[in-house]
C-alpha positions in Angstrom: 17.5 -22.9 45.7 17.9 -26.4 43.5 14.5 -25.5 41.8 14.8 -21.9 41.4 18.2 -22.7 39.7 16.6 -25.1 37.4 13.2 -22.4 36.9 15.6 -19.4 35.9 18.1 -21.1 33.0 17.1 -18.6 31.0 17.2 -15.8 33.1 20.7 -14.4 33.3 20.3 -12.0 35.6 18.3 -14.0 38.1 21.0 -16.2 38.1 24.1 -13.9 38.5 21.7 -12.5 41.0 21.3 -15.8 43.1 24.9 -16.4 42.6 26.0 -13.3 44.2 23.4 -13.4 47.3 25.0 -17.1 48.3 27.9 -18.3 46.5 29.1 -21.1 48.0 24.9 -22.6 48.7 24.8 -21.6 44.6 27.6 -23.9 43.3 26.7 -26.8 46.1 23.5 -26.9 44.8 23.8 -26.3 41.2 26.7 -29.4 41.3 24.3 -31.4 42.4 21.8 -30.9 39.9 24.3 -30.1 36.9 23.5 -34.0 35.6 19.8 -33.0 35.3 20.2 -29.7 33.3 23.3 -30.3 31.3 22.0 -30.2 28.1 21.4 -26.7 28.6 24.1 -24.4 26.9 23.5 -22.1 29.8 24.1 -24.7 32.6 27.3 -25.8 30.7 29.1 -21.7 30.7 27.7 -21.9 34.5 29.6 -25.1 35.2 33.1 -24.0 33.5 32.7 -20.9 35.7 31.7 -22.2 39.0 34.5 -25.5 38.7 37.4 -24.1 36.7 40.5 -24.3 38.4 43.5 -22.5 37.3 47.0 -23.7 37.9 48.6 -20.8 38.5 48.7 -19.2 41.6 47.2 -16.0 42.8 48.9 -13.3 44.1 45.6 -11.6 44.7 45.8 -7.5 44.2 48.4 -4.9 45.5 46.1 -3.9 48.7 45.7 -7.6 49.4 49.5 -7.9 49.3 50.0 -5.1 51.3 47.4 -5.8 54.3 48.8 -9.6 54.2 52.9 -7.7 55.0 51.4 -5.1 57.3 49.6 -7.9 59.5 51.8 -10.0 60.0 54.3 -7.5 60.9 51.9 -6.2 63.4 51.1 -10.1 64.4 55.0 -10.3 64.9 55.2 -6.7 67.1 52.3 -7.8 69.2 53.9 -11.2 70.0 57.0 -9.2 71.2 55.2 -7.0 73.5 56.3 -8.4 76.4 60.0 -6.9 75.1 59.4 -3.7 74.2 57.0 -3.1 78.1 57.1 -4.3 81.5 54.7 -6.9 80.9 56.4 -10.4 81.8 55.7 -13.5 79.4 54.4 -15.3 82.1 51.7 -12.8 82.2 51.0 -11.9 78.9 51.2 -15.2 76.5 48.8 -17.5 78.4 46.1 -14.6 78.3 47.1 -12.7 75.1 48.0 -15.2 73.0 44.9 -15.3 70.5 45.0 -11.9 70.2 48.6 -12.0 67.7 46.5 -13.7 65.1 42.5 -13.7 65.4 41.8 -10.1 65.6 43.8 -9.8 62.5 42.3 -12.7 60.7 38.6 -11.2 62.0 40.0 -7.7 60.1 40.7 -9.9 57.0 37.4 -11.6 57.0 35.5 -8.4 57.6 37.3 -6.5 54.8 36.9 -9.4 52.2 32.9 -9.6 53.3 32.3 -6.1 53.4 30.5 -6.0 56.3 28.5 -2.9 57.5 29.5 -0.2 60.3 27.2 -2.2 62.8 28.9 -5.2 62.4 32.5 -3.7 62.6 31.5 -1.5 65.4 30.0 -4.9 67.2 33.0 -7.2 66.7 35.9 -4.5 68.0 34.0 -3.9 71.4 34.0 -7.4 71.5 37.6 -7.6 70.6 38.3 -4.6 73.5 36.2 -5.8 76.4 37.8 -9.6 75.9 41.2 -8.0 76.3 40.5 -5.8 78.8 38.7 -8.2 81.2 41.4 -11.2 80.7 44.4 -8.7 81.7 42.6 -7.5 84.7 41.8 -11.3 86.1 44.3 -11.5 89.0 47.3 -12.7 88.5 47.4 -16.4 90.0 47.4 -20.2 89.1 43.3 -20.2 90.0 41.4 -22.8 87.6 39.0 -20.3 86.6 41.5 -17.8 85.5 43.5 -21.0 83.6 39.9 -22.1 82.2 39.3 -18.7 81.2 43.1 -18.6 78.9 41.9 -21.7 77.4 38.6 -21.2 76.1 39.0 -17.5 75.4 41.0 -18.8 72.0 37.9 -20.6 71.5 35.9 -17.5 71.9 37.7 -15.6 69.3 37.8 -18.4 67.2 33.7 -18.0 67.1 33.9 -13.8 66.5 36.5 -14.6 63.3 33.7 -17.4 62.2 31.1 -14.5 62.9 33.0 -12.1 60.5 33.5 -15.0 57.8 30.1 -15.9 57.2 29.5 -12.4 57.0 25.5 -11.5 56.7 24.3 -15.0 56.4 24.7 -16.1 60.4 22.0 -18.3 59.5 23.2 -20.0 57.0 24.2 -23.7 57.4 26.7 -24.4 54.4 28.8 -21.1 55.3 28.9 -22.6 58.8 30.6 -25.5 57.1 32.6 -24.1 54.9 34.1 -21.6 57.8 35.0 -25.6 59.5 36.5 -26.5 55.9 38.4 -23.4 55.7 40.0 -24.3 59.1 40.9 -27.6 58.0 42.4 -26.6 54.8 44.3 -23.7 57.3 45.9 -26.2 59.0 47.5 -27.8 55.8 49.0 -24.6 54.3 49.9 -23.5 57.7 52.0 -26.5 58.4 53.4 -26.6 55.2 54.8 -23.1 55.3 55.8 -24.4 59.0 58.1 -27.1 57.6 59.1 -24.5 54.9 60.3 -22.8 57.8 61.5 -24.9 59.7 64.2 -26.0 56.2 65.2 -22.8 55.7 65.8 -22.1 59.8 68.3 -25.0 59.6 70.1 -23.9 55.9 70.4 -20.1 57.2 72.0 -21.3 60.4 74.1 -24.0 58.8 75.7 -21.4 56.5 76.4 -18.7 59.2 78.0 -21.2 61.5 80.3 -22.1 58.5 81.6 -18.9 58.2 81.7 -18.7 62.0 78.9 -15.6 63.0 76.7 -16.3 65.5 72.9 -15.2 64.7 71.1 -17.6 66.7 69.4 -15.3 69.1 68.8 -12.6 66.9 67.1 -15.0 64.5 64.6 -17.2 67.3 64.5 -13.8 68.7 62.9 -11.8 65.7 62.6 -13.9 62.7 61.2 -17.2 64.1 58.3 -14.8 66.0 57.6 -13.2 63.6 57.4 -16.2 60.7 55.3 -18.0 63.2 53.0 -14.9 64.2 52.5 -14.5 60.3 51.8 -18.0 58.9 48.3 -18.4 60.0 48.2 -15.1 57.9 49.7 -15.8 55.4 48.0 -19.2 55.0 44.3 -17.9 55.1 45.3 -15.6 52.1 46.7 -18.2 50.3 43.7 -20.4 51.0 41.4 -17.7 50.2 43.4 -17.0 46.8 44.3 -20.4 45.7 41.4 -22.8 47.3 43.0 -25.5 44.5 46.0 -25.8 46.6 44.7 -27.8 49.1 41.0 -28.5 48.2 42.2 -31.7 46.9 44.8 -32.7 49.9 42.4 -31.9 52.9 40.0 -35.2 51.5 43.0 -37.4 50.9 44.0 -36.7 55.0 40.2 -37.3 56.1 39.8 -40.1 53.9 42.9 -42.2 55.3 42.8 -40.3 59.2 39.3 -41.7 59.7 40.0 -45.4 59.1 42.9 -44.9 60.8 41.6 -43.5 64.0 38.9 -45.5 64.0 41.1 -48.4 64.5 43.3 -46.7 66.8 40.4 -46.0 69.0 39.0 -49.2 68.9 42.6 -51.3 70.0 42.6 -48.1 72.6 39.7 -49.0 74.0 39.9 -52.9 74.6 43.5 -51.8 75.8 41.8 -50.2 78.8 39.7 -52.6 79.7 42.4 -55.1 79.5 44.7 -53.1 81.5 42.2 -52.0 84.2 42.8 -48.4 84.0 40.2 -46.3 85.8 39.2 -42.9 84.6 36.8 -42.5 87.6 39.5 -42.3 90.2 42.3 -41.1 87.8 42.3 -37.4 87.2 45.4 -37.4 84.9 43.7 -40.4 82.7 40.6 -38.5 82.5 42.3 -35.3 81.5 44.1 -37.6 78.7 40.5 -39.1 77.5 39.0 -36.0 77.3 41.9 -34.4 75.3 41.2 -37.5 73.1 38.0 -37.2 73.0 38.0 -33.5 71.8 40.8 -34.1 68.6 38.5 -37.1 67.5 35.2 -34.7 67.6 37.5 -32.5 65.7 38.2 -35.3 62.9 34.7 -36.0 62.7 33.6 -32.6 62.3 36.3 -32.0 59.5 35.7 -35.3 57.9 31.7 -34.5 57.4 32.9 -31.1 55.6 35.0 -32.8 53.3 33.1 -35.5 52.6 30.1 -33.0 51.8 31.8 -30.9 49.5 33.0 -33.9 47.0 31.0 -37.3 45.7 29.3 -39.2 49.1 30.4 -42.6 49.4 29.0 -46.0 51.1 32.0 -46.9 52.8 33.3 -42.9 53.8 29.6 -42.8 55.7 30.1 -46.1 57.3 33.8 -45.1 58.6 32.3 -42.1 59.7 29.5 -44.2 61.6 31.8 -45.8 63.1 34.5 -43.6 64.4 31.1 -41.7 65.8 29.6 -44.6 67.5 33.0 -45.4 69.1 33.3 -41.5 70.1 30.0 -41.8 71.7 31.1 -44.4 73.8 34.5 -43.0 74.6 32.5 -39.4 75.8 29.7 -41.5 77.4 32.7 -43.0 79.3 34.4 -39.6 80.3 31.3 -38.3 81.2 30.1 -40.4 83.5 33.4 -40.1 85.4 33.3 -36.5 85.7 29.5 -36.8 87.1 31.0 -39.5 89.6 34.0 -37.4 90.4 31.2 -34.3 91.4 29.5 -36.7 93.2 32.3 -37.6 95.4 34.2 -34.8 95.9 32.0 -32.2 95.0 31.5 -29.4 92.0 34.9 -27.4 91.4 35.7 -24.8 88.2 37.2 -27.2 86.3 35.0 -30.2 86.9 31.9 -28.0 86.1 33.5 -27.0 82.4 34.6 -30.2 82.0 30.9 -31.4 82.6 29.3 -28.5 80.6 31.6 -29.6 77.8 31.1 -33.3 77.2 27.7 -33.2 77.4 27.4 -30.5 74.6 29.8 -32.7 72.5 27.8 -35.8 73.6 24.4 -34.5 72.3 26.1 -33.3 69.4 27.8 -36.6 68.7 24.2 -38.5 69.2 22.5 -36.4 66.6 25.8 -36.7 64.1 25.2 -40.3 64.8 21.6 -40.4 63.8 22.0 -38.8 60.8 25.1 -40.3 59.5 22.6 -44.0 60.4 20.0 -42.5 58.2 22.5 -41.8 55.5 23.1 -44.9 55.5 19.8 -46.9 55.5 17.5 -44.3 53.8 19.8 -42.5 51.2 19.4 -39.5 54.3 21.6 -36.6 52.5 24.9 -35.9 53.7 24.0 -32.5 54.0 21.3 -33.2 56.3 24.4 -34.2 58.9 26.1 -30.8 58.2 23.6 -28.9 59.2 23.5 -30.7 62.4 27.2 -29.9 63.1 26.9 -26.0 62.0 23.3 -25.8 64.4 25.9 -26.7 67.2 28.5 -24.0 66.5 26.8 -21.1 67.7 26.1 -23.5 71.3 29.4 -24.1 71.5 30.4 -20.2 71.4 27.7 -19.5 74.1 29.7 -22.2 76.4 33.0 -20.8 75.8 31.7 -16.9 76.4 30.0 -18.7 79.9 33.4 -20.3 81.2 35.6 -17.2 79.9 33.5 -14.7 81.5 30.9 -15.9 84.1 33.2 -18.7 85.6 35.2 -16.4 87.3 32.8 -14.0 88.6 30.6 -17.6 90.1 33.7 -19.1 91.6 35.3 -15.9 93.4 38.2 -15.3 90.6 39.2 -18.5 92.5 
């Protein structure tokens, strides 16, 4: 795209046109080249357009407004289910639980993206047969049905990526920016968490001076429903306003890498030291795994902000780092698992366990690589995205295969 950007300066249209097939690869690319065509009157309009931030915030239009209040109402009625039928919590959070937000976020996504009957048609059956086959799992503490509850969020997670990438599946930097928007997600949602949390406290302090009791009524109602609707209402501000957090999401990576890298290191001369064995030690292995996933998911979310501002010597070399130490840490947890097979034999949860660390473990190698080659051959950062978004799709396959096959293999057991 960087030369066909550079070939059409003076062709408008083939430039709107470009713009509108790809947006985000269009303003990645023509960034990057902006110092090499800035003379051009052309490339300077194209530059206000594609960077100008406004400070003001946007409300977006009435239908957005009114889809954003609808959902989260419904969000809120579908987390009180268990209330208004027979269906016991115990039942119906640990398997229903990603449904109150994902298919509603998937709607969104669609909606803003446009997509085609086909597509539509596709994801609800998807939606449908995932809730109809995790309510009729029987109803017992079995591993595969608790392996199934836990990746299924994970398997949603991939269908709302599918709908926000929209018709470019292929398409490496959407990929990316669908991890970005996560990250940036998480912000906003937290801070309208803590928003909530502030005024939970100032509403309940004022009643209780005046002596009325509305604690139940308000964890009851309000608190669901605010916490149902503020991954909701945080993807729409995030979609609306990307200048509200576009600048706070690098600050966190930026001082979270170091940080954990440091952490991890001290962590792991801390178990030598101490003599702690993860081979015989199933709770300490269930820890370093745990670990081992949330620093894969600082890496991941590090590359995607580090890609989308100016690449630095020292950002890629932190990055190396808290990688190479990650390797080590899943080379670690993986060989424990394999021992633990090899002792006591191949059970639901040791198998997912297994099927997971080595996906993260090859993906971590080739992250590793390419973040080396960044380093000693001026390797482009981008080059390491790709390398994360080529795994996304893998990962989905593995979550559909422990959701849905593990089950049926291990006798519902």
């Amino acid at each position: 795209m960087t030369e066909d950007i550079k070939q059409n300066l003076d062709n408008p249209k083939q430039l709107e046109r470009m713009y509108r097939d790809d947006k985000s690869t269009f303003k990645k690319e023509f960034n990057r080249i902006y110092s090499d065509i800035q003379e051009s009157q052309i490339a300077k309009v194209w530059y206000e357009r594609l960077n100008f931030e406004t400070e003001e915030i946007s409300w977006g239009t009435n239908n957005e407004l009114i889809f954003v209040v609808v959902s989260s109402f419904i969000a809120g009625m579908i987390a009180k289910i268990p209330e208004f039928t027979s269906i016991t919590a115990d039942f119906f959070y640990p398997r229903n639980l990603a449904f109150i937000v994902f298919p509603i976020l998937t709607v969104y996504f669609s909606w803003k993206n446009s997509l085609n009957t086909k597509r539509i048609i596709a994801i609800s059956t998807t939606f449908i047969v995932a809730a109809i086959y995790i309510n009729l799992l029987p109803d017992s503490d079995s591993d595969t049905l608790i392996l199934s509850c836990i990746h299924l969020p994970l398997f949603l997670w991939a269908i709302m990526g599918y709908s926000f990438v929209g018709s470019q599946l292929r398409n490496s930097f959407k990929r990316i920016e669908f991890l970005r928007y996560n990250g940036d997600l998480v912000v906003m949602t937290s801070i309208i968490l803590i928003a909530g949390i502030l005024l939970t406290l100032i509403t309940l302090g004022l009643f209780s001076l005046i002596n009325v009791r509305i604690e139940d009524f308000y964890f009851e109602y309000i608190v669901i429903l605010g916490l149902s609707a503020s991954p909701i209402v945080g993807t729409y501000l995030v979609q609306q306003n990307p200048q509200l957090v576009n600048k706070v999401s690098p600050v966190i990576a930026k001082v979270f890498t170091p940080l954990v890298l440091i952490t991890l290191v001290i962590y792991l001369t801390a178990v030598i030291s101490t003599g702690k064995d993860p081979y015989n030690d199933r709770e300490f292995l269930l820890i370093f795994n745990m670990l081992l996933i949330g620093v894969m998911a600082i890496i991941l979310f590090s590359i995607a902000e580090k890609s989308n501002q100016s690449s630095s010597k020292i950002g890629t070399f932190l990055l190396l780092g808290l990688s190479i130490v990650t390797v080590i840490i899943n080379g670690i947890a993986l060989s424990a698992i394999v021992f633990r097979i090899s002792e006591w034999g191949i059970t639901p949860n040791r198998l997912a366990v297994l099927g997971g660390n080595i996906l993260i473990l090859i993906n971590l190698i080739i992250v590793t690589i390419n973040l080396f080659k960044t380093l000693r051959n001026n390797y482009q950062i981008e080059n390491v995205e790709k390398s994360i978004a080529t795994f996304l799709p893998i990962y989905s396959v593995w979550t559909v295969i422990v959701v849905f096959l593990f089950p049926i293999l291990f006798g519902f057991k």
